[in-house]
KOLTOR-805583 format. One record per atom (N, C-alpha, C): x, y, z; residue in one letter. Coordinates in steps of 0.05 Angstrom, whole numbers, plus 32768, in hexadecimal, padded with zeros to 4 digits. Example, Ala and Ser with C-alpha at 12.3 -4.5 7.8 and 13.67 -1.06 7.14 Angstrom:
2
81087F8E809CA;80F67FA6809CA;81087FBE809CA;81017FD3808ES;81117FEB808FS;81028001809DS;
//
This chain:
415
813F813C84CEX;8129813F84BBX;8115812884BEX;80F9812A84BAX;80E7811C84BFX;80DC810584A8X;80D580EF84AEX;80CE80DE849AX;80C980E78481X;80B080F3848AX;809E80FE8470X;80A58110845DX;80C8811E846DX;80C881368456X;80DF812D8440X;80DD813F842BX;80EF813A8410X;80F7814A8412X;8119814B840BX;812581628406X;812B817183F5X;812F817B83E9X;812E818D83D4X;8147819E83CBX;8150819C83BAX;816D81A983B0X;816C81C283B0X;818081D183B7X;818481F283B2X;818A81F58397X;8177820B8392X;8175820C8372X;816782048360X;815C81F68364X;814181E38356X;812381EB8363X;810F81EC834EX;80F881F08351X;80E181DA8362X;80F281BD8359X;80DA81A98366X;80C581AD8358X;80C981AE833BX;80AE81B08335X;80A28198832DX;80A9817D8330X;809881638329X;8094815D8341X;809781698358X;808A81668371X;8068816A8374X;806A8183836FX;805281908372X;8044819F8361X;802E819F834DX;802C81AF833EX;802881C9834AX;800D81CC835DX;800781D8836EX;801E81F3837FX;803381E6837FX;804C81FB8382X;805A82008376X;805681FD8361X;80698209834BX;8052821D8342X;8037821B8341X;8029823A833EX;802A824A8353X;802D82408368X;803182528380X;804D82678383X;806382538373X;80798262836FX;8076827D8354X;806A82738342X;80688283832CX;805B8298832EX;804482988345X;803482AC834AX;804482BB8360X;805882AF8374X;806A82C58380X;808282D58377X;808B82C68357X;809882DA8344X;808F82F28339X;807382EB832FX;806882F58324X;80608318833BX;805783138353X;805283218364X;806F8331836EX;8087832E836BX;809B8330837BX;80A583528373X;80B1835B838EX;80A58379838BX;80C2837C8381X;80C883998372X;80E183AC836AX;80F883A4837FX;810B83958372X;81248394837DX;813F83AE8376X;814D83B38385X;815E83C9837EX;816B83C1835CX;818083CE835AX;818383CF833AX;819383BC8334X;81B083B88349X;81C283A78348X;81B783858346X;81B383878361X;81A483698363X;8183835F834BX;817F83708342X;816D83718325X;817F8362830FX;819283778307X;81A0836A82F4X;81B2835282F8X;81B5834D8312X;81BC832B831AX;81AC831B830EX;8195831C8319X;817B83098319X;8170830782FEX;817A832482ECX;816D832582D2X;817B830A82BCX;819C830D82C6X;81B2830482BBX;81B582E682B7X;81A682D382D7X;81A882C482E2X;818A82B082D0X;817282C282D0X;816082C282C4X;816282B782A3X;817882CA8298X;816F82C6827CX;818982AE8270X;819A82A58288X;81B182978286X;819A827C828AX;818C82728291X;81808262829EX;816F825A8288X;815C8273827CX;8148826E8266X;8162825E824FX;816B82748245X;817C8264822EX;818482498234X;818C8243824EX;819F822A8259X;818F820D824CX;816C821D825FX;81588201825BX;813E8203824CX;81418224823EX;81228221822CX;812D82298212X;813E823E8209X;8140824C81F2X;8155823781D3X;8168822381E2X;8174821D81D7X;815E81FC81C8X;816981ED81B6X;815A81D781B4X;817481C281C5X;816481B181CEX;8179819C81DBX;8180818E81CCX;819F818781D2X;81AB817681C2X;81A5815681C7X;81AF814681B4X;81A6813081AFX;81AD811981C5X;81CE812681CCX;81DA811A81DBX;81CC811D8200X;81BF81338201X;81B4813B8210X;819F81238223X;818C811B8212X;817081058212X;815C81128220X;814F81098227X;8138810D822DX;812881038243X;812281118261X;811980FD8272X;80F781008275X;80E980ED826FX;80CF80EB8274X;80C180ED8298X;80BC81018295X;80AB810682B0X;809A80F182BCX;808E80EC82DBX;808080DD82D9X;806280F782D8X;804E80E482CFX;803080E382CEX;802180DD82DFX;800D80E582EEX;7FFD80DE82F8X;7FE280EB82F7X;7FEA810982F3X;7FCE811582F8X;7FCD812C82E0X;7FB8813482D7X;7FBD814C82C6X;7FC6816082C6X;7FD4816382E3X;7FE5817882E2X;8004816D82DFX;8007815682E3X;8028814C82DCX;801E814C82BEX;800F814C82B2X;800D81478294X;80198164828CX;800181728297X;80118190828BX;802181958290X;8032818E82A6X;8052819A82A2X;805D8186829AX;80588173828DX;806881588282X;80638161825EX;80518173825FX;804C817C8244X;805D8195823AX;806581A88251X;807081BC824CX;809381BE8252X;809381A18259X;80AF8192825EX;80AD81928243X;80A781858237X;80AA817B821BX;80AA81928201X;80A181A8820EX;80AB81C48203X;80BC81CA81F0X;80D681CC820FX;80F081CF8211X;810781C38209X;80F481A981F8X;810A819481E8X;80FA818E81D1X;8117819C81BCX;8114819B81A0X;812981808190X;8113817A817EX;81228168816CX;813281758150X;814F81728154X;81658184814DX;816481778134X;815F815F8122X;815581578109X;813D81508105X;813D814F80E7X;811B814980DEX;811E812380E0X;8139811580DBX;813080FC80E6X;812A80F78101X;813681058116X;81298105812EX;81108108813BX;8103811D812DX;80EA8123812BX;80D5810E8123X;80DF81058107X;80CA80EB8102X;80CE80D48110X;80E580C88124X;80E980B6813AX;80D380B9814BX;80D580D58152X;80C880E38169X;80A380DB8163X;809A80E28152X;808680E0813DX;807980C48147X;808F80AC8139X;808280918139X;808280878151X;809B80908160X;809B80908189X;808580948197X;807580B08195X;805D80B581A1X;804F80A18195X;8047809C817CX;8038808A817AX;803680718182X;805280638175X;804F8042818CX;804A804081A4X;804C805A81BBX;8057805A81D5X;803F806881E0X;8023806A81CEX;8012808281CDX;8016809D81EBX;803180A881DDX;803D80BA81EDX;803780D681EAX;802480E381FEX;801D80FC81EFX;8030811081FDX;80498110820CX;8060811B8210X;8073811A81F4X;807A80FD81ECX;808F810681D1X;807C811181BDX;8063811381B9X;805C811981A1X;8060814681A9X;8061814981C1X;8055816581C7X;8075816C81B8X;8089815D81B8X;80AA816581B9X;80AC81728196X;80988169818DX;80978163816DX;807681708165X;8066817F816EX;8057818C8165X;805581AC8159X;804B81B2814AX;805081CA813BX;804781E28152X;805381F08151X;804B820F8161X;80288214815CX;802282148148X;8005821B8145X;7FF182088150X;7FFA81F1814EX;7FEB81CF8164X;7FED81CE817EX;800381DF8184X;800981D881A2X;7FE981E081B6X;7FE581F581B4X;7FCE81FB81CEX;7FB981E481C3X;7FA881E181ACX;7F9581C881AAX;7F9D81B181AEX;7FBD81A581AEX;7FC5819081B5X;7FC5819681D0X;7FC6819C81DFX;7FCD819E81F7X;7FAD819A8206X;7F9981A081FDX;7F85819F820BX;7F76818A8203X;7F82818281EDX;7F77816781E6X;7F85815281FAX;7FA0815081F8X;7FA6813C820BX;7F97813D8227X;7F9E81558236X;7F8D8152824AX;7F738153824DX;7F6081538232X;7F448146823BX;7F4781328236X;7F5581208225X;7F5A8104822AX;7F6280F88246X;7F7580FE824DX;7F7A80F4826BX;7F6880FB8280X;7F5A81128280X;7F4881198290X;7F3081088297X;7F238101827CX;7F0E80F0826EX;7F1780CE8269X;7F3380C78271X;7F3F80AB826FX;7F3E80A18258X;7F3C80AB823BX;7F3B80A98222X;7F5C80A7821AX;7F5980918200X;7F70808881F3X;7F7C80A281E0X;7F8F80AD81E2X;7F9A80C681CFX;7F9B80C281B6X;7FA080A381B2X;7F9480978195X;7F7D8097818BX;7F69809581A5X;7F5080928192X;7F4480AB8197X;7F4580BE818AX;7F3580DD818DX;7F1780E18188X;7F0E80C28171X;7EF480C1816FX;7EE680BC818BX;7EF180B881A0X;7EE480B581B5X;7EDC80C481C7X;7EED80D881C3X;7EEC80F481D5X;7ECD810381CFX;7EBC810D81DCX;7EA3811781DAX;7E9F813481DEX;7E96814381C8X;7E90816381CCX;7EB4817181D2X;7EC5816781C0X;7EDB817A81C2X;7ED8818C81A9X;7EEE81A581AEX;7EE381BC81A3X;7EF681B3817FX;7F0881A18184X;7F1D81A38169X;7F09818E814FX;7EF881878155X;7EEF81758144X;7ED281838130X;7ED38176811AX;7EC5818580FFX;7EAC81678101X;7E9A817580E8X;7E7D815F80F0X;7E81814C80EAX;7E9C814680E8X;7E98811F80E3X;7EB081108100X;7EB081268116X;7EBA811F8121X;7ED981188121X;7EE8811B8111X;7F02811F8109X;7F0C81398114X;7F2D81368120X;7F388149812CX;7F4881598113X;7F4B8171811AX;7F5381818104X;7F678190811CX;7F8C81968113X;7F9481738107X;7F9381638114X;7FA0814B8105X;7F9E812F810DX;7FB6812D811DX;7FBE812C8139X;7FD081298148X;7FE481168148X;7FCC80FE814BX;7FD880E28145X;7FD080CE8132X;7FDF80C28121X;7FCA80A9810CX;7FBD80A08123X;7FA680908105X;7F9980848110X;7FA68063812AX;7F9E80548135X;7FA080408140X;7FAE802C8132X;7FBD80178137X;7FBC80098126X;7FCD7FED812CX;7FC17FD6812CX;7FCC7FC5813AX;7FE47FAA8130X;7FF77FAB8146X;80027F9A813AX;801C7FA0812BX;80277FBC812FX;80347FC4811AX;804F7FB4811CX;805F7FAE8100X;80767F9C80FEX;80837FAB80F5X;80897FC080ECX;80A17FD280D9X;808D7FF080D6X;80AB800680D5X;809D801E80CCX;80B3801E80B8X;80B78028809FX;80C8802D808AX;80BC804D807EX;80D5805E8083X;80D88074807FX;80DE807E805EX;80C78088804BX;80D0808B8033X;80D980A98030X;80E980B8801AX;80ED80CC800FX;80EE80E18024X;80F680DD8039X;810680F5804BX;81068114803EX;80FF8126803AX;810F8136802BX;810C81568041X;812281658042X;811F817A804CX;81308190804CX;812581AD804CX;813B81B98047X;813981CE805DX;814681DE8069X;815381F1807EX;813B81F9808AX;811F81F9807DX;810A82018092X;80EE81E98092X;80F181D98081X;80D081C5807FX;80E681A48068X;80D08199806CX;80CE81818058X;80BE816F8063X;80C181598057X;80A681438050X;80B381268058X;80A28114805EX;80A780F9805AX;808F80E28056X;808F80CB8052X;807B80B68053X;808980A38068X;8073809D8072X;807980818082X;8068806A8081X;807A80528079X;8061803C8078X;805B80288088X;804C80268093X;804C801080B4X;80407FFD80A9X;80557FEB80ADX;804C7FC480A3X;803A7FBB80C2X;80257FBE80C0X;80197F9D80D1X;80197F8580D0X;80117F7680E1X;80147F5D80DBX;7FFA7F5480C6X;7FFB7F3D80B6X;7FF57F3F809FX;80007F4A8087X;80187F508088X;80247F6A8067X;800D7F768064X;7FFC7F84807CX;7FEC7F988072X;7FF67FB58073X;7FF67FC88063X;80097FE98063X;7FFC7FFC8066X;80038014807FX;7FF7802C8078X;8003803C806EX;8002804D8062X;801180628063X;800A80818068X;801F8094807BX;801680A88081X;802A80BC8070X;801C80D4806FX;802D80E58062X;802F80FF8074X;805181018076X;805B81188095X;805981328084X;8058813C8093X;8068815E808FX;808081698099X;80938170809CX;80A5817780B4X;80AB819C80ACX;80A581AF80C3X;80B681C880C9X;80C581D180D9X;80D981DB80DAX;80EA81E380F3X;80E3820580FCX;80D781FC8117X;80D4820E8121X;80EC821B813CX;80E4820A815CX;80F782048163X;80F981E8816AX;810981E3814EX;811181C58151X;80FD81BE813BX;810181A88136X;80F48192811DX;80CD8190812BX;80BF81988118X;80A4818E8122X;8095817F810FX;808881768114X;8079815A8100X;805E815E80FFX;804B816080EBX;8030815680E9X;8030814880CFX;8011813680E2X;800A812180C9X;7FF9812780B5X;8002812B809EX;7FF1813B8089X;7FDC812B8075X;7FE48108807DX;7FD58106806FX;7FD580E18071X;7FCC80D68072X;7FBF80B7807AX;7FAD809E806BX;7FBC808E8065X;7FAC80828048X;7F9F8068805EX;7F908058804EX;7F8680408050X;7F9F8024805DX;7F8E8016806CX;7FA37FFF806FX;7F997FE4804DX;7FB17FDD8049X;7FAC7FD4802CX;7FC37FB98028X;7FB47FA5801DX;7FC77F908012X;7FDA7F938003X;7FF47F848007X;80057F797FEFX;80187F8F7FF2X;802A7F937FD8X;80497F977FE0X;80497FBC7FD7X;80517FCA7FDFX;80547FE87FECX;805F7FEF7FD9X;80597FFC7FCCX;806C800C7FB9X;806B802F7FC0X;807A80397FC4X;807F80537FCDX;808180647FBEX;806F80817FBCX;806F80917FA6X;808D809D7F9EX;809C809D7F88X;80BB80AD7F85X;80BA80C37F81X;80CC80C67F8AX;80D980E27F8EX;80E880EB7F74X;80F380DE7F5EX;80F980E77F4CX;80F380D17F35X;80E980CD7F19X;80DC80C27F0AX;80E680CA7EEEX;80EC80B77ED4X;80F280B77EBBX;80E180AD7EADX;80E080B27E8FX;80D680A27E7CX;80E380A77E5AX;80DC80937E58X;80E480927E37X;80DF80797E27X;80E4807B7E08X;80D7806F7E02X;80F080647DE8X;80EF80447DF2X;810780397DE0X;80F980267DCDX;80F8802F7DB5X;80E880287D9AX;80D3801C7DAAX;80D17FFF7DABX;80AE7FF07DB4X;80AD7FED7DD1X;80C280017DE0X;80BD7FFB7DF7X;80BC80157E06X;80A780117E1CX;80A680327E33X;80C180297E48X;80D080337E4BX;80E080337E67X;80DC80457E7DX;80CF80427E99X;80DB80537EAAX;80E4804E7EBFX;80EA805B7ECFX;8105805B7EE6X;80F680757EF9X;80F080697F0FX;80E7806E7F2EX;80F7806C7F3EX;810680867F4AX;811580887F60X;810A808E7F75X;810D80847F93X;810780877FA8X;812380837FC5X;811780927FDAX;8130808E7FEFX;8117807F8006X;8120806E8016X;811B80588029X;812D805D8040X;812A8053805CX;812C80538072X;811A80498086X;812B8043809DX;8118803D80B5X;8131804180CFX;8124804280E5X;812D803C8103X;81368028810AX;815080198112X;814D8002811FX;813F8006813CX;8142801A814FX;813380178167X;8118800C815EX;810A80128145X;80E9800B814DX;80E47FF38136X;80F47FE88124X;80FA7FD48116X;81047FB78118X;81167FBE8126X;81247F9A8128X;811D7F938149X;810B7F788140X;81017F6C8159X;80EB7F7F8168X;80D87F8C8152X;80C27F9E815CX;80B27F93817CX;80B27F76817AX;80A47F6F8190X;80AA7F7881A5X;80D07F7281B0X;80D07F6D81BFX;80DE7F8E81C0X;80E17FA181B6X;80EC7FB881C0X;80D37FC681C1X;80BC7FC981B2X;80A47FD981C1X;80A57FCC81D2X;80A37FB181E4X;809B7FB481F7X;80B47FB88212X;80C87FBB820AX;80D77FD18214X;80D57FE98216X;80CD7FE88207X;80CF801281FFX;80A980198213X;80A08008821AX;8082800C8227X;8084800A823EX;809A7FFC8250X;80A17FEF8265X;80B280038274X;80BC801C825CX;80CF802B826BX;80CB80398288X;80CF80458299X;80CA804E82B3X;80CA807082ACX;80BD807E82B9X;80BC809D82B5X;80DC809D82C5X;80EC80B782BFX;80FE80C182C8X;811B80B482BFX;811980A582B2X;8130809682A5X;813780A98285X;815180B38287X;815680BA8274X;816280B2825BX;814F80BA823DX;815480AF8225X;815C80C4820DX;816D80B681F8X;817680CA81E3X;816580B681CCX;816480D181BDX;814E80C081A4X;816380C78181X;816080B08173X;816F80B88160X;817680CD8147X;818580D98143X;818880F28131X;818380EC8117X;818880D78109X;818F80CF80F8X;817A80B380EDX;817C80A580D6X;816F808E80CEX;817E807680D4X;8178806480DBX;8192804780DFX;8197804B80C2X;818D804480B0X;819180418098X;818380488088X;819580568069X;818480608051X;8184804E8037X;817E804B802CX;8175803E8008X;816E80547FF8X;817D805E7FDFX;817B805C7FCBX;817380517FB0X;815C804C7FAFX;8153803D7F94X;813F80467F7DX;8146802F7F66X;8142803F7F56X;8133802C7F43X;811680267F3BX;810880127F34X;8105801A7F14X;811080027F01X;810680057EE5X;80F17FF47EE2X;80E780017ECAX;80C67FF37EBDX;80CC7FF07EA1X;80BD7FDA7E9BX;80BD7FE77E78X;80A97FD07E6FX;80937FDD7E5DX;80787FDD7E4DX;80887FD97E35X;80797FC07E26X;807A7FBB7E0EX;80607FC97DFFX;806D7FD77DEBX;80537FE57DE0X;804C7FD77DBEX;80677FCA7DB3X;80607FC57D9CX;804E7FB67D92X;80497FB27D78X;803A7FA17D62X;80427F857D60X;805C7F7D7D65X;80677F5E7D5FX;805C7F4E7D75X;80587F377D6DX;80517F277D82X;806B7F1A7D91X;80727F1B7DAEX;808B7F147DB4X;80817EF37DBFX;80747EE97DBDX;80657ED07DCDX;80747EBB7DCBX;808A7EB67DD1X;80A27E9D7DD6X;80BF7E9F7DCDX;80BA7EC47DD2X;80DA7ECC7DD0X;80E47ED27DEFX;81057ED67DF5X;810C7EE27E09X;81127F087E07X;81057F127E1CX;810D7F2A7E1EX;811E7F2B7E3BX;81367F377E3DX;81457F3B7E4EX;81467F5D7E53X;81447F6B7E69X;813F7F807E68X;815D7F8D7E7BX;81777F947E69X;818B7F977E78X;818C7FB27E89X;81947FBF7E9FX;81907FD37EB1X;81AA7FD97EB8X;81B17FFA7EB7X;81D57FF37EC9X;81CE80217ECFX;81DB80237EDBX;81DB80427EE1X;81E980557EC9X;81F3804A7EBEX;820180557E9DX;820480437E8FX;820F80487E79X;821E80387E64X;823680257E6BX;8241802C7E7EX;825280147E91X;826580137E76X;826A80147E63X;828380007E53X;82917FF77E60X;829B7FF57E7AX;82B67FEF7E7DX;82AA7FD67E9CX;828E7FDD7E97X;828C7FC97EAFX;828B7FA87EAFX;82987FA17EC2X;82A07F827EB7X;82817F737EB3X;82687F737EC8X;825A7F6A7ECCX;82587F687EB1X;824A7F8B7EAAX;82357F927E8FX;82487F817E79X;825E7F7C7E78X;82657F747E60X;82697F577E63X;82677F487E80X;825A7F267E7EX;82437F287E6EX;822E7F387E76X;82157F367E71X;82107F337E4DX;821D7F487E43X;821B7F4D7E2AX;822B7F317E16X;823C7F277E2EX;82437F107E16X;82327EFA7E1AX;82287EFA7E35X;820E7EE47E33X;82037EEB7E23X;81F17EFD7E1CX;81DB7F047E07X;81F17EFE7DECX;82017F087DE1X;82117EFD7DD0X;82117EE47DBEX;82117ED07DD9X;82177EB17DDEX;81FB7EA97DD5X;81E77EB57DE1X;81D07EAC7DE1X;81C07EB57DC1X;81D17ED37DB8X;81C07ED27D9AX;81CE7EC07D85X;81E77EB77D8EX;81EA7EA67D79X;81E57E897D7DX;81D67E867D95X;81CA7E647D8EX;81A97E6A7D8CX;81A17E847D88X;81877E847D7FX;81857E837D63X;819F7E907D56X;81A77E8E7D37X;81A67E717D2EX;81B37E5D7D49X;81B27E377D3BX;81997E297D45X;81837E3F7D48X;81717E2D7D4EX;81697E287D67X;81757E347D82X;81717E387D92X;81517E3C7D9EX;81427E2E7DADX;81247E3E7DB4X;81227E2F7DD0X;81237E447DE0X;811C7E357E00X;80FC7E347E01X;80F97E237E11X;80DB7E187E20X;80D07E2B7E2DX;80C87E507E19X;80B77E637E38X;809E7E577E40X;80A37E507E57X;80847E477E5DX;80797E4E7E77X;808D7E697E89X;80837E797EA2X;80777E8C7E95X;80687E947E9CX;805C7EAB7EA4X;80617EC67EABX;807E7EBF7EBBX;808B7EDB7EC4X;809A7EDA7EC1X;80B37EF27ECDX;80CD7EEA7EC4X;80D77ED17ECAX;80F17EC57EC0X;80F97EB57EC5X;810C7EB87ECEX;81227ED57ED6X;81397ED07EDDX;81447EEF7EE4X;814F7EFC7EFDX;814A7F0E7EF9X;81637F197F11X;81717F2F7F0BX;81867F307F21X;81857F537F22X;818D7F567F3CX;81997F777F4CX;81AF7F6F7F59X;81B67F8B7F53X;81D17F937F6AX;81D27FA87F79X;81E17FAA7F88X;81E17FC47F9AX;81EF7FE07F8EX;81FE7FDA7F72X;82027FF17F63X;81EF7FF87F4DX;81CD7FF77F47X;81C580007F3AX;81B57FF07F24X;81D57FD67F1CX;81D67FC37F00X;81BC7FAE7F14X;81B27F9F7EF2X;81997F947EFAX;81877F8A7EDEX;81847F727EE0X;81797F6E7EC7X;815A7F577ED2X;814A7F5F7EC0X;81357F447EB7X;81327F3D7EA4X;812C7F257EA5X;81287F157E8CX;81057F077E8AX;80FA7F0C7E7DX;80D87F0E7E76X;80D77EF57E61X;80BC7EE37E5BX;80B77ED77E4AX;80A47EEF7E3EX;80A77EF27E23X;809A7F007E14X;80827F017E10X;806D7EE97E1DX;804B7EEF7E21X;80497EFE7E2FX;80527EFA7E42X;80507F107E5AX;80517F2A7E4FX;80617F337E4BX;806D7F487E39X;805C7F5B7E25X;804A7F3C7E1BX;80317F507E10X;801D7F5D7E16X;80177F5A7E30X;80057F647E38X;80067F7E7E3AX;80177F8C7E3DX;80117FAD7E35X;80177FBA7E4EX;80277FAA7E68X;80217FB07E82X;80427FB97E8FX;80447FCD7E97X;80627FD07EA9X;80657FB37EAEX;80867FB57EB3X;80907F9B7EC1X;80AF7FAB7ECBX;80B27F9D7EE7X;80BA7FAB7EF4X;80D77F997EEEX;80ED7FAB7EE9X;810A7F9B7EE1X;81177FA47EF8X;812B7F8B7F05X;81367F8A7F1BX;81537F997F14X;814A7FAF7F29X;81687FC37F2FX;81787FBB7F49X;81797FD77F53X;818A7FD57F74X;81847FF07F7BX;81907FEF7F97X;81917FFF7FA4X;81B080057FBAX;81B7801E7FBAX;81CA801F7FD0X;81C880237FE7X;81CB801C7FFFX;81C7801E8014X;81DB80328024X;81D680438035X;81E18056804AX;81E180548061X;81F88059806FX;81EF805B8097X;81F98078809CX;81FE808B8082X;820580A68085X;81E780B8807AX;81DB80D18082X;81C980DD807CX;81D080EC8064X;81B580F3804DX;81C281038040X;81D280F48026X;81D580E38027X;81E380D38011X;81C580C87FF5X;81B080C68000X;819980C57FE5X;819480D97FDEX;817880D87FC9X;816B80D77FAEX;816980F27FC0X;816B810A7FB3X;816881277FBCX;8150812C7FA1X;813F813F7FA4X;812B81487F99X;813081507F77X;8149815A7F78X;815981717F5AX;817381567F56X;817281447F5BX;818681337F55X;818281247F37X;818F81257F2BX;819181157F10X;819980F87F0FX;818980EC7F0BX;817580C87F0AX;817780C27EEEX;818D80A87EEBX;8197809E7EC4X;8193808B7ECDX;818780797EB4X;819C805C7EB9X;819680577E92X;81AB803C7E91X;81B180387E76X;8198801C7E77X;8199801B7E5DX;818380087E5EX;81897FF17E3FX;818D7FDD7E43X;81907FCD7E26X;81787FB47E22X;81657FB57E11X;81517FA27E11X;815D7F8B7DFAX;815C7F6E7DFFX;815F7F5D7DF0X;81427F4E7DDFX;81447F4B7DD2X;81327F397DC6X;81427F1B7DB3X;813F7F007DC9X;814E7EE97DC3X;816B7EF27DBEX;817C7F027DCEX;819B7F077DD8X;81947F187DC4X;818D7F247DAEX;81957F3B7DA1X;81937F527DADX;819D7F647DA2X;81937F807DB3X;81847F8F7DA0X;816D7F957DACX;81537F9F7D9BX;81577FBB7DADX;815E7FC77DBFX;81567FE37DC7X;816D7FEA7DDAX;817980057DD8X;818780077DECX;818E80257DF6X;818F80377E07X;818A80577E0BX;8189805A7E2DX;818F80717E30X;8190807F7E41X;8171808E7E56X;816680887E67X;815180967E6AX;8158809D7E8AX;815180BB7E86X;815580D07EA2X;814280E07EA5X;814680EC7EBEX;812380FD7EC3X;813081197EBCX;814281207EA8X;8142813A7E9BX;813581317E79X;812781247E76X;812781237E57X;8111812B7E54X;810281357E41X;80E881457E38X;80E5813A7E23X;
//
């Protein structure tokens, strides 16, 4: 055999060889004349053993995924219609898949995870991008394409916007059921500056993702819309309780620097599995409580006690209560500490729920939520949080100078 030639396996198409002959093959199927009946139903047999083998089924996880190489717009399109044939078998896989294309601005993983009705405009979008040497990120750049409305915006939006620098993606409120659901994602940049996007997810074949919806990049600390919410009202005080579920990836989280630039560095044809699942979940559950009354509290202590029930029997809750105890009867001898912060002064969580703050009472007046320190539980199993129809308590005891001025139950069934 001669230098120049490659050999080629029996049985295999060669199709990242040549694009050029793999239409040449398709067009001699296509042409191929009446075979007798027997040898028909061979080839029919052989045929539909083959489809199921490598198009009909979704690939398993364990399976991975090998990235084609690229070079020309025609390895694109069959590097696009590679990406077909592999479905993401969860909806956390899918949103991996999701923030993957994006760090990696990969318009192969994103095709793995696009909705059936996107696929042909995504597909011609990528390749006037590559055609035209345009960033798949930046779509405002693209000129006279047919998907965009008069302000120049793509309808949909394939990929977020750009965005530099990113240090963390944190996955909020997951939720899904046998055919669609939702999620948020919030991408920390450098600076603690946050975006947040809001997913869609349907199962078509396999998990597909669009981005439905894209806020502002914005200062200061993230608070995530909940998924399940209480209120009530204990004599001079509002209480409520905000539940939410949390997550993230370790592949695209710990040590972001140095594994994107692994994950950019990878080589076409090297095969990868992408994760099914979240590294980890949180359960949490944030109390508030508004002073609404008439008394002036201005150099009293308010302690704001937190626990998931009534606990009687819990050792903590019943340290706690004999502190406050301890503490109303040396307010009875005259007792008066020095409030002279501003904010709380003292304030504890746990990972079961229990959680208290303790407030100087100016503060207090102002008429403003104040956020009392709970907990949260943490998961490395799926499925273990805050579900949509889930019932969300916690017990709640307010002190005023160790007495107990308020104490009740508030859950998101109360009316």
């Amino acid at each position: 055999m001669g230098e120049g030639r490659h050999p080629v396996k029996i049985g295999t198409s060669n199709m990242a060889s040549s694009y050029r002959n793999m239409k040449t093959r398709i067009r001699r199927i296509r042409d191929f004349q009446k075979v007798p009946g027997r040898i028909g139903l061979v080839t029919l047999c052989i045929t539909l053993m083959m489809a199921l083998a490598c198009i009909g089924n979704p690939a398993k996880a364990e399976e991975g995924f090998t990235m084609p190489s690229i070079e020309t717009s025609g390895d694109m399109e069959m590097a696009l219609l590679h990406a077909r044939c592999w479905h993401a078998c969860t909806p956390e896989q899918a949103v991996y898949l999701f923030l993957r294309a994006f760090e990696q601005k990969n318009a192969v993983y994103r095709m793995i995870i696009m909705p059936g009705e996107d696929i042909s405009g995504y597909e011609e979008y990528v390749l006037a991008c590559m055609e035209n040497g345009e960033d798949i990120l930046e779509p405002g750049s693209i000129r006279k394409v047919p998907w965009e409305d008069g302000s120049g915006e793509r309808i949909p939006p394939y990929f977020p916007k750009a965005i530099l620098r990113v240090i963390k993606y944190d996955i909020y409120n997951l939720q899904y059921s046998d055919t669609e659901g939702s999620a948020t994602v919030c991408v920390t940049s450098q600076g603690i500056n946050t975006t947040e996007w809001k997913l869609s997810l349907v199962k078509e074949d396999g998990w597909k993702v669009r981005l439905a919806g894209e806020s502002q990049t914005r200062e200061g600390q993230y608070g995530p819309e909940s998924m399940l919410s209480a209120s009530a009202r204990l004599g001079d005080f509002q209480v409520e309780v905000k539940g939410y579920n949390s997550g993230y990836f370790a592949e695209l989280n710990a040590m972001a620097g140095i594994i994107r630039s692994s994950i950019q560095s990878e080589a076409a044809g090297q095969e990868e599995t992408f994760p099914v699942q979240l590294s980890q979940e949180y359960k949490i559950q944030d109390a508030y409580v508004t002073y609404l009354g008439e008394e002036d509290l201005t150099g009293h202590r308010i302690k704001v006690l937190v626990t998931p029930r009534e606990d009687a029997d819990n050792e903590w809750v019943m340290e706690q209560l004999e502190q406050e105890k301890q503490l109303e009867e040396a307010y009875v001898q005259g007792y008066r500490p020095p409030w002279s912060l501003d904010t709380g002064t003292s304030s504890y969580g746990s990972s079961n729920g229990c959680g208290f703050s303790v407030f100087n009472g100016r503060e207090m007046m102002a008429g403003e939520p104040r956020l009392v320190n709970g907990g949260g539980e943490g998961f490395i199993q799926p499925g273990m949080c805050w579900k949509a129809d889930d019932k969300m308590s916690i017990y709640v005891r307010i002190f005023v100078d160790g007495t107990l001025r308020e104490e009740g139950e508030v859950w998101n069934g109360q009316h």
